[in-house]
N, C-alpha and C positions, 0 to 999 in steps of 0.2 A: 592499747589493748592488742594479743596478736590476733592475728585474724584466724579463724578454724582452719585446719587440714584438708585440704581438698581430696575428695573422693578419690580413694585407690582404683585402679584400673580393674584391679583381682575381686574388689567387692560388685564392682559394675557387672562383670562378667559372671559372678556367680549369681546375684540377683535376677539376670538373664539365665542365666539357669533355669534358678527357680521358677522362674513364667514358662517356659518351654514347658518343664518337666511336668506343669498342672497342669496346661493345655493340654499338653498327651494324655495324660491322665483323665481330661475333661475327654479328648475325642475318643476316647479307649471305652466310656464306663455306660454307656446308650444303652438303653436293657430292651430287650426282645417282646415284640408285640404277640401277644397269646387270643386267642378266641376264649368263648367263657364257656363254662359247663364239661371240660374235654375231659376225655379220662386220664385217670391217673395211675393207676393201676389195678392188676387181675389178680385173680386165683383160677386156674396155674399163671404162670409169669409169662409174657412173650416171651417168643422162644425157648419156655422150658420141654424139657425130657419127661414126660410122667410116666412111670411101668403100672402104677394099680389103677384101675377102673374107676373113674371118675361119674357122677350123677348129676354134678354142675359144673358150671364156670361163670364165675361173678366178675363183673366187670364197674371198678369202682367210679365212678367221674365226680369232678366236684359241683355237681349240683343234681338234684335227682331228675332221672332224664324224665320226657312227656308222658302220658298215660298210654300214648298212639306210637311208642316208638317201637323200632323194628332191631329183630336179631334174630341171625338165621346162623346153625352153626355145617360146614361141610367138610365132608370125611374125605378122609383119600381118595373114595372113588369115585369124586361131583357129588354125591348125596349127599339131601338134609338129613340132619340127626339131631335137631335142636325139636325140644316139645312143648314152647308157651316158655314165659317167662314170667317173675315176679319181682317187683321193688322188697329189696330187703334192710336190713337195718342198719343204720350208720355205723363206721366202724372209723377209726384212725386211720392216717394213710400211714404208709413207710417210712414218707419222706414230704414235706410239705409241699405243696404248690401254687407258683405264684401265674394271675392271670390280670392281663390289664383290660379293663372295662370301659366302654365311652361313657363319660358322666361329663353332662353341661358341656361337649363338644369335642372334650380333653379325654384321653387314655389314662385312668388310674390304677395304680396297681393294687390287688387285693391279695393276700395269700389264702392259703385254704388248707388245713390239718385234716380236714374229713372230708370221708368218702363216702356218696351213695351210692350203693352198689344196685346194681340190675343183676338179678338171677336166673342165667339160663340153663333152664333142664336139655340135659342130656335124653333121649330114649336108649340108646345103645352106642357101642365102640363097633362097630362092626369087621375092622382094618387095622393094624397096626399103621401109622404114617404122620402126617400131618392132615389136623384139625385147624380148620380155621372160623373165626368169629368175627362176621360182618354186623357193622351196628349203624342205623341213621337214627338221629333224632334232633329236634328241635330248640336250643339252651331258651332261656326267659327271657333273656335281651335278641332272640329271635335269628341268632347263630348256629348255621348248621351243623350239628353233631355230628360225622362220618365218618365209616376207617372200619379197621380190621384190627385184627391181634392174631398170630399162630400159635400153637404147641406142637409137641410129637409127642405123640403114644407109641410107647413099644409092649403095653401092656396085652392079654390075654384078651380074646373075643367076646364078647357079649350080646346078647340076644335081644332083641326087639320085643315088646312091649305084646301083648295075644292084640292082634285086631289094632296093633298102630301102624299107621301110614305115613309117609314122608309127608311134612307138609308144602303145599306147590304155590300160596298167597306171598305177594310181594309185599310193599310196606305203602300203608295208607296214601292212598292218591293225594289226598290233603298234606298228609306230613313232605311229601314227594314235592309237589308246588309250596310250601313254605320255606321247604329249603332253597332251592334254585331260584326264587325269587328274591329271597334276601343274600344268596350269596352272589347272583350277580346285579343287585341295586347300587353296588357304591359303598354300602355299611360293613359288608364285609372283613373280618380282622383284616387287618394289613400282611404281606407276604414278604420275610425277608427272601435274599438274594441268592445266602450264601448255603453251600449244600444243595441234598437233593428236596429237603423241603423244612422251611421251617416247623419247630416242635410247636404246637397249638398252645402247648403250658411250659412254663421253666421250672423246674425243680427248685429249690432253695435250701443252702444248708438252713437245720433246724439255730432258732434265734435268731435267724435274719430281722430286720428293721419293721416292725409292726405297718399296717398299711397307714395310720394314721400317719406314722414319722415319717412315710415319703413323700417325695417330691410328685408332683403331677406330669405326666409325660404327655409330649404332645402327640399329636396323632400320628405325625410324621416321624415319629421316632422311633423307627421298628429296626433300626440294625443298628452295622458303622457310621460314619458320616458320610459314606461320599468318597469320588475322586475327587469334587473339588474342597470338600473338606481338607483331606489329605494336601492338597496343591496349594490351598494355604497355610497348611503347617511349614511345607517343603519352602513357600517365598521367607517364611520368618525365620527359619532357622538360616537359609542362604544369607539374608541379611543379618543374621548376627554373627557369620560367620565372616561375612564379605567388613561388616564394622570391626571385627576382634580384626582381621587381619590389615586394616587400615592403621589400627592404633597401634600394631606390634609393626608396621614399618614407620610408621611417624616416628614411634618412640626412638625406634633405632637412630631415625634420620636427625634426630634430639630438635633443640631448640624450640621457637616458638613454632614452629610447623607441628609438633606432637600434641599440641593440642585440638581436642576438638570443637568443631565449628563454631559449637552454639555457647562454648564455654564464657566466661564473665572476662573481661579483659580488664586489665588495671588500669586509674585512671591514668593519663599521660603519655600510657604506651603510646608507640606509633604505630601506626595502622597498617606498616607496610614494610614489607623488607628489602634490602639493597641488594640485586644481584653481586656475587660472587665480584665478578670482570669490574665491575664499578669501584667496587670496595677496593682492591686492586690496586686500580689508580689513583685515588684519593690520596693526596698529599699526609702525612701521618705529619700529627700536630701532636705536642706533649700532653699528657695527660697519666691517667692512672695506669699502673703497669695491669696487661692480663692477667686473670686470674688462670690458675693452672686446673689440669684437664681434672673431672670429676673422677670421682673413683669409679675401677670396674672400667675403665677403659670409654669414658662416656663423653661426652660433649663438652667441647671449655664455651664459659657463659660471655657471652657479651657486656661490652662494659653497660654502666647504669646510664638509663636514659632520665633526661630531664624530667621532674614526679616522679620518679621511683626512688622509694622506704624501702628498709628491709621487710619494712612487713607485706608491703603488697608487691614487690618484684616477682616475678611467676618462677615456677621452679620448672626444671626440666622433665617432671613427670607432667601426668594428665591433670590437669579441673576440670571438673564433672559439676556442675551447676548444677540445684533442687532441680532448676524448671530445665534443663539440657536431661536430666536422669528420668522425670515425670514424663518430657516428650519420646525418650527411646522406649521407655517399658510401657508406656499409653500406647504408643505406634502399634507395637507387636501384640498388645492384646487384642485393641483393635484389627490387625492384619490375620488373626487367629479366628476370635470370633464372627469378621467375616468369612472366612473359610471355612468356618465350621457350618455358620448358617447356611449360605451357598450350598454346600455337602447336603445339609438335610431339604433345602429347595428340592436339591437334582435329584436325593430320593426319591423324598414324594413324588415327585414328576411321574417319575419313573414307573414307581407303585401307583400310581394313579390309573394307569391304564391296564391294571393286573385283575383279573379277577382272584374272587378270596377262595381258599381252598380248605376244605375239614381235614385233618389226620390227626393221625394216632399220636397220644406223649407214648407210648409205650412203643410202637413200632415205628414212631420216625416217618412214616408212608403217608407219600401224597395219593391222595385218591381221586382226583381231577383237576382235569386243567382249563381254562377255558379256549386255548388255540387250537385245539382239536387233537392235541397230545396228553397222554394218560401215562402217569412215569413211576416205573417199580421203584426201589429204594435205590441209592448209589448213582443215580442217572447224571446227575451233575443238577449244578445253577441255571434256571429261568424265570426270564417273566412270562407272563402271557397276557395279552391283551384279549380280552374276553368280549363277543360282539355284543355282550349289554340285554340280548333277547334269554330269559329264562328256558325259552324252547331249544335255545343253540348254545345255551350254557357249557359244550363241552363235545360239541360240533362243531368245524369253521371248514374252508371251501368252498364257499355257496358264494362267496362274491369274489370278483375278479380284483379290488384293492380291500387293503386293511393295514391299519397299520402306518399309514402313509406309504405307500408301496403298492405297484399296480405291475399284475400280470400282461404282458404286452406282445403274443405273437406276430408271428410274421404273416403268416398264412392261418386262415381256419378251417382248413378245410385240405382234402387229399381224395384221389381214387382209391378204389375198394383195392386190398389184394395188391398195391403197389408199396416197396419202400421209399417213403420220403426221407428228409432231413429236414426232421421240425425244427422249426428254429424261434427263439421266443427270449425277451429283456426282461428284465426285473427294475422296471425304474420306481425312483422315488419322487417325492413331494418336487422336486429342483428342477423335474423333466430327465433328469441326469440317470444310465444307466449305473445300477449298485453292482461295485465290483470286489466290493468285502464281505465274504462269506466266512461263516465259521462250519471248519469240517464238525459233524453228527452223523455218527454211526460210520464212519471213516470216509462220509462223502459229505462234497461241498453243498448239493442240492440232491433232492429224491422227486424223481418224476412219474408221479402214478397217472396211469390211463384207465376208465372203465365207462363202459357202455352206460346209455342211459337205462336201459335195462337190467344193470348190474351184472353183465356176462362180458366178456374179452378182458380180464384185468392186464395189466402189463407194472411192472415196477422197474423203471430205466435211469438210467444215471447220467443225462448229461454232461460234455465238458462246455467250456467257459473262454471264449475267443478275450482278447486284451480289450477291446471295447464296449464289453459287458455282455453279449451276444453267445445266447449256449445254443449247443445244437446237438440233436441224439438222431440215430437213425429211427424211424418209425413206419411199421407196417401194421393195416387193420384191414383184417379179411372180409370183415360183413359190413353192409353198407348201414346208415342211421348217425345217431346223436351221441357221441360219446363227452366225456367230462376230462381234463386233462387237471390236476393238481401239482403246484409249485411246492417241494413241502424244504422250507429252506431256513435259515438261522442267521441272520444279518449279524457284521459284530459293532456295538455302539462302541462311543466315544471311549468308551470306561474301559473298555475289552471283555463284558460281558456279551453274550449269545443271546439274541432277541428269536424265539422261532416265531416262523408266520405258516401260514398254505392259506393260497390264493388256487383260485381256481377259474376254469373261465371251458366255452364249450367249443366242440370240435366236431367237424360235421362230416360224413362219409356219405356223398350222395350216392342215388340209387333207392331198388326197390328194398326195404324194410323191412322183418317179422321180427316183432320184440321175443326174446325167448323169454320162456315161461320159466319163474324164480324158482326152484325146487324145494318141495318141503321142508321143514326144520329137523334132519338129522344130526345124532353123535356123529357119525362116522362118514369120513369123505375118500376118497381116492386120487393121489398126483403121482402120475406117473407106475411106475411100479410098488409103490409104498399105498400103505392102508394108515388113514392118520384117524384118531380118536381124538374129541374132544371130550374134556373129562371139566364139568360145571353145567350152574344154574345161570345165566344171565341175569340180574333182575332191575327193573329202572329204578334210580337215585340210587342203590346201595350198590357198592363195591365190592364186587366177590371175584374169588379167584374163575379162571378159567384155564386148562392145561391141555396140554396137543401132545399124545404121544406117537410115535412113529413106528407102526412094527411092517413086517412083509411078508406076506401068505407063505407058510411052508418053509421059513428061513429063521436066524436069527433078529430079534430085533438092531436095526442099525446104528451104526455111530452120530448122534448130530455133530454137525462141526458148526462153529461161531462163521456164523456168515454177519458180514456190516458191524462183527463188535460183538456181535450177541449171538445164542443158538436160537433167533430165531424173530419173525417181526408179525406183527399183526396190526393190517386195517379195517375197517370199519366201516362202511358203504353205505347210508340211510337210502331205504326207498325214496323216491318222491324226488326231494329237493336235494339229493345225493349228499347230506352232509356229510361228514368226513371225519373219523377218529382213527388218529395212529397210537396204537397202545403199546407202551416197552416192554420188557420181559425182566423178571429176574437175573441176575444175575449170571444164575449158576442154576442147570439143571436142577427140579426138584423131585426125587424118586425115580431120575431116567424122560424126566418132562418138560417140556418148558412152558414154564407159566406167566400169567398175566393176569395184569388186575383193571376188571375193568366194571366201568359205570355207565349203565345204560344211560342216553339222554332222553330217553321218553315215548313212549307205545312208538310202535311202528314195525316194518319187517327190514331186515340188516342182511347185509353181506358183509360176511368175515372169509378174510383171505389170511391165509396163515404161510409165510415163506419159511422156505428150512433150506439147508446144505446138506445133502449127504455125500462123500466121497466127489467132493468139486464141485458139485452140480447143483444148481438151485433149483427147488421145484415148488409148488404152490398148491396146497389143501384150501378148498371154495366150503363154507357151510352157511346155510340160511339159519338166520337168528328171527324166531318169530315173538314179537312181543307187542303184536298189537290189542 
């Protein structure tokens, strides 16, 4: 009988194809971890343009929001104009929405065609500009609904209601603690990486896979795989490429070297070859003449060794043995789905120390963060490591580590009225000074100073000596307890941006007077500029707040992008000083720069607002009173 065909080399390789090509396709298709209840879309549409006179705006989510939830709408100039709201009737969405659920431990996914809408009454248009619509509420698996939507009216004025008043109530103290408790417990949706934030729902074309016919997602499966995902794709492909290139010089090199290792050998073969120099010398005895060179320029065969048939003599290509083909395509799946698991280990890991964040499917905008950063749209990829306290859910500063990472000056302390050079490490868990920083807002570190009084801000920018040792000049005129904040951005193994702020205190001895905090006005004064803030602050929900800049008797001025942006805003907590740095938009909005910010909880606040005008940076102080 003859013996079968030994596996072509060109089918081995394509078989390895085909495993790569799924894998990819396995590390490629991970679907996006969603919160449940989020909306899905309005009437007007984010960011549309409406010219006529609007009396609502509906805002659909897929599930109907709590009895106790909150929606404030504000016009161009900070004011409310939103009058009560009402649950209205189910209606189709646009476009379906898929959201994955925890059930029995696992992330399932559900899709969802309907919208329940929330209707909020308008009282009046009072401005031509940008409307915006802040919403908290509460979904039924006890995830927090929060976020915003804008439009712009260019439509005609309209009048106020005889005898209506803005209304000036924040949203249920209860609905306020339900949320912040369950978004930084742990249950919290998962947070992908990538972007400036993940979308809380994913869209789905219509006829997507019913939720019955999907698969179950694990928890940790809220994005990519992974670098080390990837880095086991990247070992299997190297070995299939470093195997393809072994066989294509064996083959060259012909004979029984082009075969591989594990392949079946005939019986009788010899087990071993005769160097070259040997053969050489070997006295040549009669026997059968060479056979002549193969075709194509290929190898001339050695004569037949003793047990070797024509049928089992090996040819000059490869054998590929069942069990030699089993262990190379076993290997690389194996070496795959380690790397892909590993991937989703080092996610989770990663997410694990993140707190969960609400935002908008329709606006894409993260509304809080829990490292003491609040980030407009566009900002880039973060994590954040959230301190786990519902009270500081979106406050950090108040301790001198976090994070594995510990604030470490040199000195604590300085005379009144002299400049030092403060000097101070960034070490981690190792003792080891951290000397990888990722630049944020075109600097490597930001170094805030402010009294424990909430008066003498300073915002300084350290350099960074080779042994991990930053140092900035520092002068503080009045004597007492100031607070010094690290607000910096570590970059992990992956090349992702970890931000942290550590904080730790600083002492100015001498006699004391705490200055007295100054009421809560709109309007501040830095330097020769008169600065306006235009909003409501209110705790848990996310509303815009804008700083316009004008100058008594002049035009109003240019802002210019100072650090990246036109413009930065911290956030000072009385008491325990925590600490929020909020971002800005983008791009002015109506000549302002804005920001979106979410109070953490009663208390009275220092907001410090930096701007550029013509080189120069100067700094507008306003009290935020929300106790």
């Amino acid at each position: 009988m003859r013996r079968p065909h030994p596996v072509p080399g060109r089918c081995v390789s394509g078989l390895l194809a085909v495993v790569l090509a799924a894998a990819v396709a396995v590390l490629g298709a991970a679907p996006p971890a969603a919160a449940h209840g989020t909306l899905a879309m309005s009437t007007p549409a984010t960011g549309a343009t409406v010219a006529e006179p609007l009396a609502t705006v509906q805002l659909y989510f897929t599930e109907k929001v709590a009895d106790n939830a909150y929606f404030a709408v504000t016009a161009p100039d900070g004011g409310r104009v939103d009058n009560g709201w009402t649950h209205g009737s189910p209606a189709p969405l646009d476009q379906p929405v898929r959201e994955y659920l925890l059930v029995d431990g696992k992330f399932e996914p559900r899709e969802y065609a309907t919208g329940f809408p929330a209707v909020v009454t308008l009282a009046h248009l009072p401005a031509a500009g940008q409307y915006t619509v802040s919403y908290l509420s509460v979904a039924s698996d006890g995830e927090p609904v929060r976020g915003t939507m804008s439009f712009r009216y260019t439509g005609r004025v309209t009048a106020a209601p005889q005898g209506w008043r803005p209304p000036t109530t924040g949203p249920d103290p209860a609905l306020v603690a339900a949320a912040e408790q369950h978004a930084t417990s742990g249950h919290g949706s998962p947070r992908s990486s990538g972007g400036p934030a993940a979308p809380a729902a994913s869209p789905v074309a219509p006829g997507a896979g019913s939720p019955a016919a999907a698969a179950p997602v694990d928890p940790g499966d809220t994005g990519g795989p992974g670098w080390l995902g990837w880095l086991g794709l990247a070992v299997a492909v190297a070995a299939v490429a470093g195997v393809v290139g072994w066989r294509h010089h064996a083959a060259r090199a012909g004979g029984p070297a082009a075969r591989w290792p594990w392949t079946r050998r005939p019986a009788g073969r010899a087990a071993r070859r005769v160097p070259a120099a040997r053969a050489a010398k070997r006295p040549k005895s009669p026997g059968p003449a060479p056979r002549p060179a193969a075709r194509n320029g290929g190898p001339r065969r050695s004569p037949a060794e003793p047990g070797e048939t024509p049928e089992n003599r090996p040819t000059g290509g490869l054998r590929l043995g069942d069990r030699g083909l089993a262990l190379v395509v076993g290997g690389l799946v194996v070496a795959l789905v380690a790397g892909f698991g590993l991937g989703r280990v080092g996610a989770r890991d990663g997410r694990a120390a993140t707190a969960a964040v609400g935002g908008s499917t329709a606006t894409g905008r993260p509304v809080a963060a829990g490292d003491g950063h609040q980030h407009a749209a566009g900002t880039g990829a973060h994590t954040h490591p959230g301190d786990g306290d519902p009270a500081q859910a979106q406050v950090t500063g108040t301790t001198v580590g976090a994070g594995g990472y510990t604030l470490k000056p040199v000195t604590r302390s300085q005379p009144a009225g002299v400049n030092v050079d403060y000097r101070f490490r960034i070490v981690g868990a190792d003792g080891r000074a951290e000397t990888r920083f990722a630049v944020v807002h075109d600097k490597p570190l930001h170094l805030v100073v402010v009294g424990r009084d909430l008066d003498g801000y300073q915002h300084l920018h350290p350099t960074m000596a080779g042994d991990g040792t930053w140092s900035v000049p520092l002068t503080l005129k009045r004597a007492g307890g100031y607070r010094v904040y690290a607000d910096f951005a570590t970059t992990a193994a992956d090349g992702t941006a970890r931000p942290l702020v550590l904080g730790v205190d600083h002492q100015v001895p001498g006699a004391h007077t705490p200055a007295t905090l100054p009421p809560a006005q709109p309007r501040a004064t830095a330097g020769p500029f008169e600065v306006e803030m235009v909003g409501a602050p209110t705790i848990g929900a996310t509303v815009p707040l804008s700083f316009r800049v004008g100058r008594a008797g002049a035009p109003a001025p240019t802002l210019e992008r100072y650090l990246g942006a036109y413009g930065h805003l911290v956030v000072v907590r009385e008491g325990d000083l925590g600490y929020v740095h909020v971002h800005p938009d983008q791009e002015l909005v109506d000549g302002a720069a804005r920001f979106w910010l979410t109070a953490p909880g009663p208390s009275r606040y220092r907001a410090f607002f930096d701007f550029q005008v013509d080189g120069k940076v100067h700094t507008a102080a306003f009290t935020l009173d929300l106790g």
